[in-house]
C-alpha positions in Angstrom: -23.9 5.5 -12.4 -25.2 2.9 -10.5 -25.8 3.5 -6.6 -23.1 0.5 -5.8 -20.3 1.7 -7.9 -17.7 1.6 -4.9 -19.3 -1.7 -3.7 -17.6 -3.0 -7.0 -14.1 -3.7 -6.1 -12.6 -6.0 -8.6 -13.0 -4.5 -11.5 -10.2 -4.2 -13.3 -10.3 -1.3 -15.9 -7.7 -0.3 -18.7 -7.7 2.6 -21.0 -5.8 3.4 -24.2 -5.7 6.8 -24.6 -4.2 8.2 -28.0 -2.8 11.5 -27.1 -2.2 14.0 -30.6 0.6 15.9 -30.9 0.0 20.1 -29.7 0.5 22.0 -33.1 -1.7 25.0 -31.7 0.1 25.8 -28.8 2.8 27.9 -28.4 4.7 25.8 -25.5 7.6 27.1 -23.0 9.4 24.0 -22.1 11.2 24.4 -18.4 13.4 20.8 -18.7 16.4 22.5 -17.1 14.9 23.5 -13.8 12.5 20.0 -13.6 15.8 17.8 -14.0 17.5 19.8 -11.1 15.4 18.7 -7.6 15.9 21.2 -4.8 17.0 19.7 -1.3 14.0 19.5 1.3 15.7 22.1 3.3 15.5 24.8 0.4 12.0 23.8 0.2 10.5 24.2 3.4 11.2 28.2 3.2 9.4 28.5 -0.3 6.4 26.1 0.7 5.9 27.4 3.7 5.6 30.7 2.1 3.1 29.5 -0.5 1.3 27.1 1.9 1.3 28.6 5.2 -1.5 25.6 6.7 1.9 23.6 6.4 2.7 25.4 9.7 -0.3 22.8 10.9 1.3 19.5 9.7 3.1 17.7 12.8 7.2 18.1 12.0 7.2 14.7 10.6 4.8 15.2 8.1 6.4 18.4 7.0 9.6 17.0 6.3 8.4 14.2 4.4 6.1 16.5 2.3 9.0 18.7 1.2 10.7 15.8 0.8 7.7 14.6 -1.7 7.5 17.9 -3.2 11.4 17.8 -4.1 10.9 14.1 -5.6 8.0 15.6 -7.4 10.1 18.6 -8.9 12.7 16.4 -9.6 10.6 13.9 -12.0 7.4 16.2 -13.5 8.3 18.1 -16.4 6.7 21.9 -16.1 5.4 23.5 -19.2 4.1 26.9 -19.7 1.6 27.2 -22.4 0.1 30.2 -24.4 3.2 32.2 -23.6 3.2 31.8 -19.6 6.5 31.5 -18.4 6.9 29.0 -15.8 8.8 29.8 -12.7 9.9 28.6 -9.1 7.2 29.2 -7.3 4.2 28.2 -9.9 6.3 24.7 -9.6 6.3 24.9 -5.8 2.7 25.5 -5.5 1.6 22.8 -7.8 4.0 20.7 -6.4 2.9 21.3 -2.6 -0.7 20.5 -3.2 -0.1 17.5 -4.8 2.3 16.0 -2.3 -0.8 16.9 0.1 -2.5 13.7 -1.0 0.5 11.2 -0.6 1.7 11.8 3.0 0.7 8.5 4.3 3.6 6.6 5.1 2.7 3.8 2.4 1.2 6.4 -0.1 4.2 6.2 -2.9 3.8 1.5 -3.3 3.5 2.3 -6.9 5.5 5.8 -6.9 4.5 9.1 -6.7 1.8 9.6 -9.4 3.9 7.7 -11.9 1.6 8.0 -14.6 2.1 11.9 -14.7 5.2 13.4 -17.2 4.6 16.5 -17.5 2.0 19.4 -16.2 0.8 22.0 -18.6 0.3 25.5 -16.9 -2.1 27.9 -19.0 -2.2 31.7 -17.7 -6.3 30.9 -17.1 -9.0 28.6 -18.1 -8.4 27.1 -21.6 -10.4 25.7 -24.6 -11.0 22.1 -25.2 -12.5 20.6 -28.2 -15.1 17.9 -27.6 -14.8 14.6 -28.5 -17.1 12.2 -26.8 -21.0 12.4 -28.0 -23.9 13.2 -25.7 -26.2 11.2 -24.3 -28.1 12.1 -28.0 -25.0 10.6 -29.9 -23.7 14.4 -30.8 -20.8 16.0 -30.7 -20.7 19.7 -30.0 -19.3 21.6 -32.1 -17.9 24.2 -29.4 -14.9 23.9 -27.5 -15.2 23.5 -23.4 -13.8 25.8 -21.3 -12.1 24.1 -18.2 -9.9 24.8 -15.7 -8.4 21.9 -15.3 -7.7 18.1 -17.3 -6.3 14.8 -16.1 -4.7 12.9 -18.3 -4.6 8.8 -18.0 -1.6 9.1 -20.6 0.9 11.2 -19.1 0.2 14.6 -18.0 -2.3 17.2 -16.1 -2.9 20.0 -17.2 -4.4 23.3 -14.8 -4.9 27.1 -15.6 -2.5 29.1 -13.1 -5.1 31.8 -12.1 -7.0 29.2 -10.4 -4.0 27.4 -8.8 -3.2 30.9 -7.7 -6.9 31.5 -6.5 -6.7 28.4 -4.1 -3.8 29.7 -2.7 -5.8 32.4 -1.6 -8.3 30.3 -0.4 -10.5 29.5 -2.8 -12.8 26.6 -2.2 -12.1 25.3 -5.6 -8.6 23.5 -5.5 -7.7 22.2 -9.4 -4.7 21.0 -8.4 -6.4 18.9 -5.4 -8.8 17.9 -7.6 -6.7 17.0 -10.7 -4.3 14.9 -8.5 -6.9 13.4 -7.1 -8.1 11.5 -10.0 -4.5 10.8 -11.1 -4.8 8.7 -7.3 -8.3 7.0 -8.7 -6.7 6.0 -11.8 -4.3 4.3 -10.2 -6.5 1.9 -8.3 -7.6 -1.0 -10.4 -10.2 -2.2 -8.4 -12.6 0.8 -7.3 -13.6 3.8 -8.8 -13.8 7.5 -6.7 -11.0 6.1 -4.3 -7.3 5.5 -4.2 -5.1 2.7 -3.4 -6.5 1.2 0.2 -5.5 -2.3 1.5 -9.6 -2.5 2.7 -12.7 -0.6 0.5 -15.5 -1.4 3.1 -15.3 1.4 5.5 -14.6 3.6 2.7 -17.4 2.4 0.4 -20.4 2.6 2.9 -19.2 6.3 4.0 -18.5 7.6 -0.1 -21.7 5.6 -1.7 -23.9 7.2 1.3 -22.4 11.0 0.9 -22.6 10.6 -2.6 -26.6 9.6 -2.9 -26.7 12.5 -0.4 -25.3 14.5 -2.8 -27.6 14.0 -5.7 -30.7 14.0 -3.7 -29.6 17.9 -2.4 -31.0 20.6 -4.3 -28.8 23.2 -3.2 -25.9 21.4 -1.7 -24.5 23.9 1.0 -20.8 22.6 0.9 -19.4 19.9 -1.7 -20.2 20.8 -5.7 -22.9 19.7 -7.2 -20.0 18.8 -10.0 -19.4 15.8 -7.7 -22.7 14.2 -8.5 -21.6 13.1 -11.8 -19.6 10.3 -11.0 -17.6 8.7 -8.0 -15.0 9.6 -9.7 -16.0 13.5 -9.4 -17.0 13.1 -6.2 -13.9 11.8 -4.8 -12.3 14.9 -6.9 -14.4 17.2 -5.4 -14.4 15.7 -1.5 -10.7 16.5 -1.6 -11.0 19.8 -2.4 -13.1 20.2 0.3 -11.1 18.4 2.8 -8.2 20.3 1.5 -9.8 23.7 1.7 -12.7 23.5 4.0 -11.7 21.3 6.4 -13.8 22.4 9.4 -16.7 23.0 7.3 -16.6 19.5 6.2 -16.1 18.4 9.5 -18.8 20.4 10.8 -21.6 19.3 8.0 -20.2 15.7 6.5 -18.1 14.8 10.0 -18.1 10.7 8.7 -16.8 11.9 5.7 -14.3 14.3 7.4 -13.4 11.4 9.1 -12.8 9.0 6.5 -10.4 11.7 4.2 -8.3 12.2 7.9 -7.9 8.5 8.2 -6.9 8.4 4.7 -4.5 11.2 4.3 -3.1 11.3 7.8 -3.5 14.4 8.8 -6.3 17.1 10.3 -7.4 20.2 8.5 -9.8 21.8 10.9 -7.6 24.6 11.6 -6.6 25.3 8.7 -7.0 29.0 7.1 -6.0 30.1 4.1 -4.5 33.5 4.2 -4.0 35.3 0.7 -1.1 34.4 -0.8 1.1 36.2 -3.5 3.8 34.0 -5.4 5.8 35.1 -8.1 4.4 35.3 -12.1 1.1 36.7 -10.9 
């Protein structure tokens, strides 16, 4: 990746994905509980249950979250896969971290994550066969494990045991992560960054933490995973900002900065208490 990949802002990129149908999966479709969206007010019980940090959100941005996490519900179909059964809460959890990185007030111009259909829930990590070749030209024979996937076509797809691990305060955060990159793809002109009506504040701060990044041996915050790509590194600042906000401030403070500005809200004092939701 070259070192000004966010300097480039009018690139426009476009790609076809062909998506094959799941034959080896055995797939629990929840379509009756995604059509029905639950009222804001049902919601802030159940979210603030799951996500107690809400509790740290200003009133305003807590009732526009639940009311983003009921528009959420109410479009994105749920579906459990290799047997998991999909319930309230698993939906409310998924739901509440990704309506995390929309609260600006402008965050929805092109709607909320429109490219995303449907979310695939697997009990845990999951197996993924590889397609693209190495830098040799192979392809390995051997599925991947991963935790999580987003999809450019029309879904994401995260293992629950790690959704319910970041509610516990994990520092990994799939869903963060995932959602995040469903945010990148929908900018056109920048990769590692969403939607912003200016990239030059934002480009100095991401191209400068992410060089830092790669040139760290043992990073002591951010994962190393984030020096593959902007992309990834955007993906994995989230998480950070997300679920170690004051660490981040305390060790990457321009970059804590930048991710405040941008989603509108502090994390500093946040803590993550363990959490318990139902289907564990």
């Amino acid at each position: 990746m070259a070192p000004g990949a966010w300097a480039v802002i009018a690139i426009l990129v476009a790609i076809t994905l062909i998506v094959g149908p799941l034959t080896t999966l055995k797939i629990i479709s929840n379509r009756r509980k995604a059509a029905e969206p639950a009222p804001p007010a049902d919601l802030l019980e159940p979210l603030l249950r799951l996500l107690p940090v809400l509790a740290q959100l200003p009133d305003e941005l807590r009732e526009r979250h639940a009311q983003r996490a009921a528009q959420f519900l109410a479009g994105k179909r749920f579906v459990g896969c290799d047997g998991l059964q999909v319930e309230d809460d698993m939906r409310i959890a998924v739901a509440g971290f990704a309506c995390l990185l929309v609260l600006q007030p402008d965050a929805l111009r092109g709607g909320l994550f429109p490219a995303v259909k449907k979310i695939l829930l697997y009990p845990d990590a999951f197996l993924v066969p590889v397609t693209e070749p190495d830098e040799f030209g192979l392809v390995d024979d051997e599925p991947q494990e991963r935790i999580g996937e987003s999809w450019q076509g029309d879904r994401v797809v995260l293992s629950w045991r790690d959704v319910q691990a970041a509610l516990a305060g994990d520092e990994v955060n799939v869903v963060v992560h995932e959602f995040a990159h469903q945010l990148d793809d929908e900018s056109l002109t920048a990769e590692g960054a969403p939607n912003l009506p200016d990239y030059a504040r934002w480009a100095g701060v991401m191209q400068q933490e992410f060089e830092r990044l790669r040139r760290q041996r043992r990073p002591r915050l951010l994962d190393p995973y984030g020096a593959e790509s902007p992309a990834e590194f955007f993906g994995v600042v989230t998480e950070a900002f997300i679920q170690r906000g004051a660490e981040l401030a305390q060790h990457h403070p321009k970059l804590y900065e930048l991710l405040r500005d941008t989603f509108g809200y502090d994390t500093r004092d946040w803590l993550w208490p363990a959490a318990a939701p139902s289907g564990a």
